[in-house]
C-alpha positions as CSV (number, residue, x, y, z in Angstrom):
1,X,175.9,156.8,84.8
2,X,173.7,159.2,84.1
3,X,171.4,160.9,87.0
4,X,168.1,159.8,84.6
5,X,168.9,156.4,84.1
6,X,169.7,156.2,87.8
7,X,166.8,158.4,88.8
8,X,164.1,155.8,86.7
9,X,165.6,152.9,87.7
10,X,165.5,153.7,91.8
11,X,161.8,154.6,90.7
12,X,161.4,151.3,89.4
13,X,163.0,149.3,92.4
14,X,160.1,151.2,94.6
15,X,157.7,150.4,92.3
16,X,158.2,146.7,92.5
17,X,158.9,146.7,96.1
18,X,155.7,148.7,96.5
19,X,153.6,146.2,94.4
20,X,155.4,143.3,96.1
21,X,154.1,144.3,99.7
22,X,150.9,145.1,98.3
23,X,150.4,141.7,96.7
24,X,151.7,140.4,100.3
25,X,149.2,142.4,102.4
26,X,146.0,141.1,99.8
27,X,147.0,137.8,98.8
28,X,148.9,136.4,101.9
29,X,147.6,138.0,105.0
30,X,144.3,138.2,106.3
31,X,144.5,142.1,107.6
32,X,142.9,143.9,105.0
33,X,140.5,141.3,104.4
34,X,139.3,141.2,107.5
35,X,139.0,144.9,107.6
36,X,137.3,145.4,104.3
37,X,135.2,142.4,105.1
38,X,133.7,144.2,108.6
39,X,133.1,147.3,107.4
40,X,131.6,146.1,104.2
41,X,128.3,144.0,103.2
42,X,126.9,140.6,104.1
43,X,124.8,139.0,102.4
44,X,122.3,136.2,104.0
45,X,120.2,133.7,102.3
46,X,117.2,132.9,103.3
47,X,115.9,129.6,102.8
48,X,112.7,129.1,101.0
49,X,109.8,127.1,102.5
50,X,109.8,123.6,100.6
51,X,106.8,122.9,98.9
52,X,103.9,120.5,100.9
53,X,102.6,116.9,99.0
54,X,99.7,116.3,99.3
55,X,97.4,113.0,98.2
56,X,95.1,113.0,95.0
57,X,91.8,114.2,97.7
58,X,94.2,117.1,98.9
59,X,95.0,115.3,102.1
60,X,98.6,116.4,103.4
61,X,101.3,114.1,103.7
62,X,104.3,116.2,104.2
63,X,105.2,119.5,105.1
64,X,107.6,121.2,107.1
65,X,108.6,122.8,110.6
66,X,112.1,123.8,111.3
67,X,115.2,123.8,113.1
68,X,118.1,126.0,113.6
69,X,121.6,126.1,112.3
70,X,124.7,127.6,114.0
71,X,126.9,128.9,111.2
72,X,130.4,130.1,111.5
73,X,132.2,132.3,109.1
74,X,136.3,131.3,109.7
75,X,138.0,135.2,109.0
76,X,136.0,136.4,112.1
77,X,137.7,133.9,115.1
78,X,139.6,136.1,116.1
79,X,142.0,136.1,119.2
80,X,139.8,136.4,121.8
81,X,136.8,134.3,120.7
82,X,136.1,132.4,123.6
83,X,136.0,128.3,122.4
84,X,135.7,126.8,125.7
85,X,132.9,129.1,126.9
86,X,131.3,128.7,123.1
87,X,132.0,124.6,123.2
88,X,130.2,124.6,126.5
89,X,127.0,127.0,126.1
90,X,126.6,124.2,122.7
91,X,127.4,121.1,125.0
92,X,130.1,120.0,122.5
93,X,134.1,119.6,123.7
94,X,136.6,121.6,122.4
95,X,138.0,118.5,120.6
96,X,134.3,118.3,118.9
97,X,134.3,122.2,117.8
98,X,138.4,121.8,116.2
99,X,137.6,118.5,114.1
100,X,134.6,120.5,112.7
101,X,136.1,123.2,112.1
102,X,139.5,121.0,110.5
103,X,135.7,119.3,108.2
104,X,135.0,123.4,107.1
105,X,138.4,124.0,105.6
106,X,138.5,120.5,103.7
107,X,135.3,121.6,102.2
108,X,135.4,122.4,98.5
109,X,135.6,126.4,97.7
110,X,136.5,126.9,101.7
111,X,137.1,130.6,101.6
112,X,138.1,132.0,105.5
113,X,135.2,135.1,104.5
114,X,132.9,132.2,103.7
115,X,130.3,131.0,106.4
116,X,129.4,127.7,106.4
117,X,127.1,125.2,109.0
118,X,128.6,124.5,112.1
119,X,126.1,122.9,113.9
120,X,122.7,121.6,112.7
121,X,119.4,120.2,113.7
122,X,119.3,122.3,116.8
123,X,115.9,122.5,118.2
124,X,113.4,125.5,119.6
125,X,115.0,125.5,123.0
126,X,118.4,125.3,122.4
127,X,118.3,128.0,119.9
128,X,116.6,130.3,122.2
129,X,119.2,129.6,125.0
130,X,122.1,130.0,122.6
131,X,120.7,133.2,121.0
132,X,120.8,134.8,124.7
133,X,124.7,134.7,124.6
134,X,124.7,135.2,120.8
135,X,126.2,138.8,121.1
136,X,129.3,137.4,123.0
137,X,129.9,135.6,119.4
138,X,130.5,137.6,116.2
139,X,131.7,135.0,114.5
140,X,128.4,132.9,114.5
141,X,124.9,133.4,113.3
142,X,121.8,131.5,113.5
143,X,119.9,130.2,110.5
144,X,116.6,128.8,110.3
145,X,116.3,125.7,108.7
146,X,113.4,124.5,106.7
147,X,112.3,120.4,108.1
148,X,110.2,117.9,106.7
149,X,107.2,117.2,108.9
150,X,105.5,113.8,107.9
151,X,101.5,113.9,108.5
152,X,101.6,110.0,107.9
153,X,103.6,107.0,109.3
154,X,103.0,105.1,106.0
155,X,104.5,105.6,102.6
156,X,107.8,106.3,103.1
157,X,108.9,104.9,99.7
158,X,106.8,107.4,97.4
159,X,107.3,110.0,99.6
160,X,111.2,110.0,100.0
161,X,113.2,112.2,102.1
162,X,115.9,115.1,102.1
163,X,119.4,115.3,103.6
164,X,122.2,117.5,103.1
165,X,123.7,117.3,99.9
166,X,127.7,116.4,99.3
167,X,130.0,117.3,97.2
168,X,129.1,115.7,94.1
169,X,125.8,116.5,94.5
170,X,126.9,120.4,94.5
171,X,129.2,120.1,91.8
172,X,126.0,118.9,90.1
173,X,124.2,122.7,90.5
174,X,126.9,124.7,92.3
175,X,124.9,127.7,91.2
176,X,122.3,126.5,93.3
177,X,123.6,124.0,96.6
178,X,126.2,125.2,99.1
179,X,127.6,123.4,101.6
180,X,124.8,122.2,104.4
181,X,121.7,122.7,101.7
182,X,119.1,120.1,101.9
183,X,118.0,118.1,98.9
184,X,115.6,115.3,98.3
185,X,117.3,111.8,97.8
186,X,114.6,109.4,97.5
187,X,110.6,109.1,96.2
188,X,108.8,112.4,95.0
189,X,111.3,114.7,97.3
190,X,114.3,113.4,94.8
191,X,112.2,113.6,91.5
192,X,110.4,116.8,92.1
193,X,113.6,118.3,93.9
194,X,113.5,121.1,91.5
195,X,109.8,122.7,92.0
196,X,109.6,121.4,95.6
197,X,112.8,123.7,96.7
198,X,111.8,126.5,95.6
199,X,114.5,129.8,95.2
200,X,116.5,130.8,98.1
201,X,116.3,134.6,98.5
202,X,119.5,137.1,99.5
203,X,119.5,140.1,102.1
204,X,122.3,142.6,102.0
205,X,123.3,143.9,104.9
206,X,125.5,146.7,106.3
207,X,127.9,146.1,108.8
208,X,130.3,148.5,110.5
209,X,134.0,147.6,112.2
210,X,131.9,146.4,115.6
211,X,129.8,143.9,113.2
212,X,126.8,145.4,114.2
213,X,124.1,145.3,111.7
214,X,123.7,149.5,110.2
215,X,120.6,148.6,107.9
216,X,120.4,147.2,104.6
217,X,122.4,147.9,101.9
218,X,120.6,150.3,99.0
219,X,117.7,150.5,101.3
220,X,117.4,146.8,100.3
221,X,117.7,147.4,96.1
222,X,119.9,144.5,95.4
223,X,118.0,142.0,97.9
224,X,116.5,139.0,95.9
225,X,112.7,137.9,97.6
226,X,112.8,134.4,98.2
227,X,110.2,131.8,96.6
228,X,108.7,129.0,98.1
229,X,108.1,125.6,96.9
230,X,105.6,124.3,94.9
231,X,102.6,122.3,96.1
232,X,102.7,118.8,94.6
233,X,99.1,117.1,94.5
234,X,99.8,113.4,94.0
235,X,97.7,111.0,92.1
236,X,98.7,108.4,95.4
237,X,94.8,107.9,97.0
238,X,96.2,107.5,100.7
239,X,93.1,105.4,101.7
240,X,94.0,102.6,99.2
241,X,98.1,103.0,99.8
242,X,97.4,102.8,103.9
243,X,95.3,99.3,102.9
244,X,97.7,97.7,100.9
245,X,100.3,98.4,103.7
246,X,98.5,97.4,106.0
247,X,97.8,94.0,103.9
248,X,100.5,93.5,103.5
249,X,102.2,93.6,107.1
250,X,104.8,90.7,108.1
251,X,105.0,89.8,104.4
252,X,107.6,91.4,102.1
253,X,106.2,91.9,98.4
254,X,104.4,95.2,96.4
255,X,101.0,96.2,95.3
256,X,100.7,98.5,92.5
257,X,97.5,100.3,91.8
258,X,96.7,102.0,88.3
259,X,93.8,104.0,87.1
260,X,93.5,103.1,83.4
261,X,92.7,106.0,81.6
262,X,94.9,107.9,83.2
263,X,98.0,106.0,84.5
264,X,97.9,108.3,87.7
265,X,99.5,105.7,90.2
266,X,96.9,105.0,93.1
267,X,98.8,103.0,95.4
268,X,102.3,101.9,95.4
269,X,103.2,99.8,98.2
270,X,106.7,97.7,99.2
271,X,107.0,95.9,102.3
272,X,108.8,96.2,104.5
273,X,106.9,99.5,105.0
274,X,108.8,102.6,105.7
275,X,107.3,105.0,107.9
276,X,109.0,108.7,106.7
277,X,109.3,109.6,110.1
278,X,112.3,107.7,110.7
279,X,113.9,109.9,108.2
280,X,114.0,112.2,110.4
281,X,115.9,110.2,113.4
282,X,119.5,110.6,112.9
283,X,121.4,107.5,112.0
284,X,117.9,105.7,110.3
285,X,118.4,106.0,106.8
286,X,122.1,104.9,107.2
287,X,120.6,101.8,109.4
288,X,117.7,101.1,107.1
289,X,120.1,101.2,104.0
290,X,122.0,99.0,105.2
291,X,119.9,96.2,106.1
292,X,120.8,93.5,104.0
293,X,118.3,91.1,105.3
294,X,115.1,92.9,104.9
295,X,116.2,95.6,102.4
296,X,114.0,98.1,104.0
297,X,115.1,100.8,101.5
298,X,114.2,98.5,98.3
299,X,111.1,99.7,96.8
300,X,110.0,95.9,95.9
301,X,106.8,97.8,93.8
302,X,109.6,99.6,91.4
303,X,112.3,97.3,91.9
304,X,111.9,94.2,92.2
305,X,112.1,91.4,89.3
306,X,110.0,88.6,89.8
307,X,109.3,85.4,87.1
308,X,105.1,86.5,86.5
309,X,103.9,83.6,86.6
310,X,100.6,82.5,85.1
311,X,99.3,86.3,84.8
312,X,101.5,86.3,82.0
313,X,99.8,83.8,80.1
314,X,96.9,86.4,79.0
315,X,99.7,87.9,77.5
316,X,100.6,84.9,75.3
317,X,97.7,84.4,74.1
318,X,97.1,87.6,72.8
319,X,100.5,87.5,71.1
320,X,99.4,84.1,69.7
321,X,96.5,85.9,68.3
322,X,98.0,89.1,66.8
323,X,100.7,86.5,65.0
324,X,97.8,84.5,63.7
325,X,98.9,81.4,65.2
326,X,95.7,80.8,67.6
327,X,92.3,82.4,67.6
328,X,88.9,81.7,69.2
329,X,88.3,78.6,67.9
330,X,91.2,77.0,68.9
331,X,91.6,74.0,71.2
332,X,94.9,72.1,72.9
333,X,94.3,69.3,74.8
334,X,95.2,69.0,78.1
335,X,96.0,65.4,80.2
336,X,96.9,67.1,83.3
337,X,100.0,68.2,82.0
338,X,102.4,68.7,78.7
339,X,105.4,66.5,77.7
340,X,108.3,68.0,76.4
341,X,111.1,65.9,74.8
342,X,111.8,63.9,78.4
343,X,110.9,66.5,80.3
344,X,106.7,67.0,81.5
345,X,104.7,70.3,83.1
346,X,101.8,69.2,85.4
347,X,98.3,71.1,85.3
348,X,95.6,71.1,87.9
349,X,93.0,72.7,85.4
350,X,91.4,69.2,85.1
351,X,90.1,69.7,81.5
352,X,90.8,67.5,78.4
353,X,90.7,70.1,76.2
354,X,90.3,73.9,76.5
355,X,89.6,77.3,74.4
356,X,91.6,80.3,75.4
357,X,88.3,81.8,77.9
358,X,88.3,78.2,80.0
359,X,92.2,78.0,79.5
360,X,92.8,81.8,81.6
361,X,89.9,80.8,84.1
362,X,91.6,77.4,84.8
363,X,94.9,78.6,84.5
364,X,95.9,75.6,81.8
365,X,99.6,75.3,81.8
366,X,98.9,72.6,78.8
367,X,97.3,75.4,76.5
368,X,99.6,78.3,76.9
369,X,102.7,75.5,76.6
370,X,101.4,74.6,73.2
371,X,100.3,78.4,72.5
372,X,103.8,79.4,72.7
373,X,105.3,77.0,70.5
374,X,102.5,77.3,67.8
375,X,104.0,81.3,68.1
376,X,107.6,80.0,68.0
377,X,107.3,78.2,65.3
378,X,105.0,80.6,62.9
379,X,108.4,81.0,60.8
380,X,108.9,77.7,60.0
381,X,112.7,78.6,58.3
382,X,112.8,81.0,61.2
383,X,112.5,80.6,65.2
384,X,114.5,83.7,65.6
385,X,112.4,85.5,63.4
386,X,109.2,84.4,65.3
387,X,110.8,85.1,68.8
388,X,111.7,88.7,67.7
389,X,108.2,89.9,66.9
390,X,107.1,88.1,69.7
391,X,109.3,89.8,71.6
392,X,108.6,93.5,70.4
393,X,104.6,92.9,71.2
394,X,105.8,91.8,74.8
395,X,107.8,95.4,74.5
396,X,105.3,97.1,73.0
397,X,103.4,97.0,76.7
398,X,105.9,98.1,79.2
399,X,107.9,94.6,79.7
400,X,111.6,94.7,79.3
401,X,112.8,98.2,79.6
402,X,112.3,100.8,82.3
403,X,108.8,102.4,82.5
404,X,109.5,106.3,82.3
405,X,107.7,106.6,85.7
406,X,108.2,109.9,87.3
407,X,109.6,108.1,90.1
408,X,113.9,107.6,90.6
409,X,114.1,104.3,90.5
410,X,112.7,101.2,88.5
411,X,114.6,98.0,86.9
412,X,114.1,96.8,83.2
413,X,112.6,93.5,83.8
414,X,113.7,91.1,80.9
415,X,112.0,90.0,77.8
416,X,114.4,87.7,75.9
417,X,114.7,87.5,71.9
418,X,117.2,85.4,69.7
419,X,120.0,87.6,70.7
420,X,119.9,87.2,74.2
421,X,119.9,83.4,73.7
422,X,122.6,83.4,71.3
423,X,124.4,85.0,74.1
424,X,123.9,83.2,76.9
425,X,122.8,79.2,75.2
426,X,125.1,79.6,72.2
427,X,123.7,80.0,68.7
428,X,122.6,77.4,66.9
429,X,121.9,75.4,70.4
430,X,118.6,76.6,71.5
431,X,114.9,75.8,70.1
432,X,111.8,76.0,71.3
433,X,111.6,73.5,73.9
434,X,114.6,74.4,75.4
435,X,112.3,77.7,76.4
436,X,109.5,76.8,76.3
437,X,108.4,77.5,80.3
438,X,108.3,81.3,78.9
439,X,104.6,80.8,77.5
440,X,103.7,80.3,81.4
441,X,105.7,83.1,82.5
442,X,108.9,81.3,83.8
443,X,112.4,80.8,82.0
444,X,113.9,84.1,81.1
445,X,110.9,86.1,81.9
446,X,111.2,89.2,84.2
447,X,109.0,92.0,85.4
448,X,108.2,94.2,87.9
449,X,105.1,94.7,90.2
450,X,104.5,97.9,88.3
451,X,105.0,96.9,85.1
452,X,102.3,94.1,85.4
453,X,100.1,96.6,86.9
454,X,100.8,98.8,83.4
455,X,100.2,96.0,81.7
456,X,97.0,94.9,83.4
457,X,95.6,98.1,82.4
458,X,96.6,97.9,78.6
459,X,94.4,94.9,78.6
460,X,91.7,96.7,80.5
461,X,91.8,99.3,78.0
462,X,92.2,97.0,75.1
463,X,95.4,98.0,73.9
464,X,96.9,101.4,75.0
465,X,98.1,102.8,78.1
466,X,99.9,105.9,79.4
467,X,103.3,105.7,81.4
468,X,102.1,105.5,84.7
469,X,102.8,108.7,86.9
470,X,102.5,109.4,90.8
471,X,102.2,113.1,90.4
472,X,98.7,115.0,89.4
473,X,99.3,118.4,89.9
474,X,101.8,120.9,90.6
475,X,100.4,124.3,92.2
476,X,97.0,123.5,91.2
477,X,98.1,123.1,87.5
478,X,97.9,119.5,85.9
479,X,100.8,117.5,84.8
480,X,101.3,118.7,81.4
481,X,104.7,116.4,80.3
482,X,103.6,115.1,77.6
483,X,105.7,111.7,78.8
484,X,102.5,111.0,80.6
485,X,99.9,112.5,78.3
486,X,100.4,110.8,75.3
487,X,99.2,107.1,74.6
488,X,101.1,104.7,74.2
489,X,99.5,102.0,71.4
490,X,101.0,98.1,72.1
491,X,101.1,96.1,69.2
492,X,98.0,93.7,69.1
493,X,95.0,94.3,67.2
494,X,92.0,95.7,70.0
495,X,89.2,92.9,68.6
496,X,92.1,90.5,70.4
497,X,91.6,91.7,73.7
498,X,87.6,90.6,74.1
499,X,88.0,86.9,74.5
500,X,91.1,87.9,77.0
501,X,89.0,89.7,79.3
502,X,86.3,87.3,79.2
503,X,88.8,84.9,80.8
504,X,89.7,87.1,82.9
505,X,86.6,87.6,84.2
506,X,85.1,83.9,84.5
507,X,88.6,83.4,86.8
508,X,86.0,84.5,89.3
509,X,83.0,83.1,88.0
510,X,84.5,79.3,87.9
511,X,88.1,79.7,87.9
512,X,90.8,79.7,90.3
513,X,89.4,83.3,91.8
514,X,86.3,82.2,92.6
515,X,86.6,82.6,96.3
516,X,87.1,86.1,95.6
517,X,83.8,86.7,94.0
518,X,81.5,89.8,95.1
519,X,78.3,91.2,93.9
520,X,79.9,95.0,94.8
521,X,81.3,95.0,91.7
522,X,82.7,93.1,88.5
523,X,86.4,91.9,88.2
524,X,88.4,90.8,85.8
525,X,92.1,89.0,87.2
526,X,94.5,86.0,87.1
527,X,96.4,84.0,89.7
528,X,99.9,83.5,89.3
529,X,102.2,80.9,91.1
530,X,106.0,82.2,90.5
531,X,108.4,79.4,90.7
532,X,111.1,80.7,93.0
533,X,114.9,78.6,93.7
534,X,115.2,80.4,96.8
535,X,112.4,79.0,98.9
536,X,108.5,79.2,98.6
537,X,106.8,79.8,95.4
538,X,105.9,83.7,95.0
539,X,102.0,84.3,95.3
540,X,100.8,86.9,92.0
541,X,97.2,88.3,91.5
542,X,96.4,90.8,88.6
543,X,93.1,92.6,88.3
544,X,91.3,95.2,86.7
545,X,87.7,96.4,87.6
546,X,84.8,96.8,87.0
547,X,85.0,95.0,83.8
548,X,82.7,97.1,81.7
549,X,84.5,100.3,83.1
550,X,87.8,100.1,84.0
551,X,88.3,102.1,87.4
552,X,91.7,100.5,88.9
553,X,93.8,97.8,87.4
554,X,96.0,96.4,90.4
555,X,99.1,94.0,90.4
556,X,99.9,92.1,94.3
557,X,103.0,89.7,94.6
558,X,103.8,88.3,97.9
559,X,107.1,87.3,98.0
560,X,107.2,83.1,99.0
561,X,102.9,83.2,99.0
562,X,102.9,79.7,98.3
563,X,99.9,80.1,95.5
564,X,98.5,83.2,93.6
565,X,95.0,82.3,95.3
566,X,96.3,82.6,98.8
567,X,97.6,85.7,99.5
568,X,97.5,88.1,96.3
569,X,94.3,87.7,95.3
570,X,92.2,87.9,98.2
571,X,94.9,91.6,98.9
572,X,94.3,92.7,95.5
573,X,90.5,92.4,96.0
574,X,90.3,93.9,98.9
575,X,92.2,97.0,97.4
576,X,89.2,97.3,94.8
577,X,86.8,96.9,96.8
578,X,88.2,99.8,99.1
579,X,88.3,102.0,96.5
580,X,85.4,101.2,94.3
581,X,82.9,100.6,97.6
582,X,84.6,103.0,99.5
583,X,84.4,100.2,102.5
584,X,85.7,97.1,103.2
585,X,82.5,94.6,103.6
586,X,84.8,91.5,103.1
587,X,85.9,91.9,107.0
588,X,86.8,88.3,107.9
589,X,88.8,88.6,104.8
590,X,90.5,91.8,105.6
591,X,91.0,90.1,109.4
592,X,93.1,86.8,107.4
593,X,95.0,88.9,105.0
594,X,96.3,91.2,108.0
595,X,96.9,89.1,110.7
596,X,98.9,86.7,108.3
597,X,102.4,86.8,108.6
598,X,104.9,84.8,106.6
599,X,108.5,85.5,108.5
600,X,109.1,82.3,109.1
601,X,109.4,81.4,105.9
602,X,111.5,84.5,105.4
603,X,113.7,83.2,108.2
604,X,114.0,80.1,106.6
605,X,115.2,81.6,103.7
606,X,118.2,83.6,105.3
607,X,119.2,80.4,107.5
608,X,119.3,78.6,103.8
609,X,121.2,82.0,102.3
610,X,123.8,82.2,105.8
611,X,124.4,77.8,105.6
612,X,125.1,78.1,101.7
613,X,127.9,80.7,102.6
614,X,129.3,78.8,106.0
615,X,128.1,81.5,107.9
616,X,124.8,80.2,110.5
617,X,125.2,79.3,113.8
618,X,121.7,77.8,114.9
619,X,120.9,79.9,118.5
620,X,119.7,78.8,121.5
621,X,116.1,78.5,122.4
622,X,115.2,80.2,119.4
623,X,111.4,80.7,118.0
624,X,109.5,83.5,115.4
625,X,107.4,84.4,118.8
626,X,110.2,84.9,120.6
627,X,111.6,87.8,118.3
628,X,110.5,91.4,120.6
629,X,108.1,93.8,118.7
630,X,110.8,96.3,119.0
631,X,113.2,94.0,117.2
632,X,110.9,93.4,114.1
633,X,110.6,97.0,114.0
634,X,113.9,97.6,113.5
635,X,114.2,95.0,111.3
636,X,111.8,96.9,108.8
637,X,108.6,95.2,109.9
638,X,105.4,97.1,110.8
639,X,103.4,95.6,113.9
């Protein structure tokens, strides 16, 4: 063998060998890591003050304090780091400190030079006792955490809340989240997540082998300033929101408040009412999520589906009118009722014969009955047809499909047409009185508290309307998104809407309102009584006012009111007159409304709900009175 070829290939054996122990030293061990790592830079983050909502007056809602976190970066316990003494000074077990640290390393992109939250939510006192003995601790640093600080005890649901995001949620912006971040999950902290957060800023820092901070790297160069949050001036008047909660206390159900020419959301109330300062108790939101009873967390004003009831009958007749099937002069007699086939619906409005005005005041079941079949059977040939366009007029306002609010959550409502009855009744064996409860709002029909609120203010503003919005202004600037700028035309004719709102209006003249009459101001509304299978009849009330100049069109259901006249009328009201007056004159009104309370018929409901699944067991001794305040409390009811 030659001495070359032996000479190269020993040189190339050493090679290898070399690069194989190097590769070992890097990729295996933790040595030169380590080393490199505490003679090199770390960078920090500091966390950016999240931005403080505020109502539509400038009144602040929500802003923040802060805790403290104790991080912990894994390459620096080293032997020596003292757990039991470090377990102690945070009044955890070891036990506590190795199962976290066993939660670190499952977390997605561990890294041992990584640091990531070890301990959270730690408060002014403990932080300053634990930063004492800090030095004894390389491996841990303290961070200051940004926390919401809730101004109000009221409006949980629009407000929302923030927790620390998961890993789906970071996978979502990685660039952004790490692990222990805080993001909003619910209400205006989940929808505006992206201009209330801010930018999280990054400062270098030098470090020598003792881990003792040398200055900042570049004399700071490469740091990145940290931005704050953006203000968030809500359209939400907190005057009106506080009164509709409080009017509706020990009742579940929503209030929606509109301003028409606008669609700025001015209340938006569910009950059970949330105060956001639970948020911030640990364990709540888990407890209040998973209430199945009250559904504390349901936002019953965004949410919930209910049958609408007569309000919905202004709504026929103008789509009786656009289709050219009813006008002015029209009359439908009324014998306290309307037969259908063998079937017959009752009415109270105690009037042979009406025109549309007397037939909204008295709420005539007869009229709007015989309405929608006159619209059902425009198209002779064609009942499909005629449903269809009635349908896309019902559309054409809001009904049937989710709103566009700037809100997280909503539900579609439903507005049926010929397909959907194909679907479900078979084709060929449906007709029009085998729907015909939909010209009074029943059958099929669906919508939401804040979808009859939109549509209230359609007809307040005689046919157009813009998605309604909870958010005015974002530091200082007005909500541009053309989502909520733009108009939004329905699809009736505006010379329909006159003899509509004249109805409206004499509901409080000499209709089934009238109780609710003021001289403050004029009003223009309609009672509802939802049919409901599942106990008492749901009590509706929409109104707009003052009828010349629409201010605030406002939709109240009452979940199991019994009658629209009883509970959401006299609520919604109240609401305008708050915010129209500025006062509540109406006290002994304001005095019934809050110191009703309708749990007993919710209780009824559940025993009804827990028998049909074999699950109640009547207690002993048991009464409403005898449930603690503390109890209802937890249970999601406001005393």
């Amino acid at each position: 063998m030659k001495r070359s070829t032996l000479f190269f290939g020993l040189l190339i054996i050493i090679s290898i060998v070399f690069i194989a122990r190097l590769a070992y030293l890097q990729l295996v061990t933790d040595k030169y890591i380590l080393n490199a790592f505490n003679t090199s830079i770390k960078r920090e983050v500091i966390y950016p003050k999240r931005g403080d909502i505020l109502d539509r007056d400038g009144e602040l809602l929500v802003t923040n304090s802060f805790d403290y976190e104790i991080q912990i970066t894994p390459a620096l316990l080293e032997k020596g780091f003292d757990t039991i003494r470090f377990a102690q000074l945070l009044g955890i077990t070891v036990e506590d400190f190795n199962t976290r640290m066993d939660e670190i390393k499952h977390i997605k992109g561990y890294s041992k030079v990584g640091t990531f939250p070890l301990i959270q939510n730690i408060n002014r006192d403990e932080f300053t006792r634990f930063q004492e003995q800090m030095y004894k601790f390389p491996a841990v640093d303290i961070v200051k955490r940004p926390k919401r600080e809730y101004r109000v005890n009221s409006a949980g649901n629009v407000l929302g809340y923030i927790q620390e995001v998961n890993n789906s949620y970071i996978a979502r912006d990685s660039g952004y989240y790490m692990p222990g971040d805080l993001a909003g999950q619910a209400g205006v902290e989940k929808s505006y997540e992206n201009d209330l957060r801010g930018e999280k800023g990054f400062r270098y820092i030098k470090k020598d082998i003792r881990l003792r901070n040398i200055g900042p790297y570049k004399n700071g160069e490469n740091d990145i300033p940290v931005i704050n949050g953006k203000t968030i001036k809500l359209s939400l008047d907190y005057t009106i929101q506080k009164l509709a909660e409080d009017l509706l206390v020990n009742k579940r159900g929503g209030v929606v408040a509109i301003e028409p020419s606008t669609g700025e959301i001015l209340a938006l109330a569910s009950s059970p009412v949330i105060d956001p300062n639970r948020f911030n108790i640990p364990g709540e939101i888990y407890r209040m999520t998973n209430d199945s009873v009250n559904k504390i967390m349901y936002d019953r004003a965004l949410q919930a589906q209910y049958p609408p009831g007569s309000p919905f009958k202004v709504l026929t007749g103008l789509a009786s009118f656009e289709m050219g099937v009813v006008n002015k002069q029209t009359t439908f007699s009324c014998h306290h009722g309307f037969r259908y086939g063998r079937a017959f619906m009752s009415c109270h409005c105690g009037r042979s014969s009406n025109e549309i005005e007397m037939a909204i005041a008295k709420s005539c079941n007869s009229y709007f009955s015989k309405a929608w079949l006159s619209i059902l059977k425009k198209d002779s040939l064609s009942i499909e047809k005629s449903i269809n366009q009635w349908s896309d007029i019902m559309k054409s306002f809001g009904l049937g499909k989710y709103m566009g609010t700037d809100l997280p959550v909503g539900s579609k409502g439903n507005i049926p047409n010929a397909a959907y009855y194909d679907y479900f009744l078979g084709e060929g064996k449906w007709n029009s009185f085998s729907i015909v409860s939909n010209g009074i709002g029943q059958g099929e029909i669906l919508t939401t508290p804040i979808q009859m609120a939109n549509y209230t203010a359609a007809i307040a503003n005689k046919g157009w309307f813009y998605t309604p919005h909870i958010v005015k202004e974002i530091d200082g600037k007005p909500l541009k998104d053309s989502a909520y700028t733009t108009k939004n035309k329905v699809l009736v004719d505006p010379k329909h809407f006159e003899p509509m709102i004249k109805g409206m209006e004499m509901v409080f003249t000499n209709g089934t309102g009238r109780r609710y009459l003021t001289e403050d101001f004029t009003q223009a509304g309609k009672t509802g009584t939802a049919e409901n299978p599942h106990g008492q009849d749901h009590s509706i009330f929409v109104l707009f006012a003052p009828v010349e100049n629409p201010k605030i069109a406002i939709a109240v259901t009452i979940e199991n009111g019994y009658w629209g006249s009883r509970w959401a009328a006299p609520i919604a009201s109240l609401v305008a007159e708050q915010y129209l007056t500025d006062t509540i004159k109406r006290k002994y009104l304001y005095d019934r409304m809050v110191q009703g309370d309708l749990r007993n018929e919710y209780r009824k409901q559940e025993i009804e709900r827990l028998k049909a699944k074999g699950w109640y067991k009547k207690p002993e001794n048991y009464s409403i009175d005898s449930i603690t305040k503390d109890t209802i409390y937890n249970h999601g009811f406001k005393i």
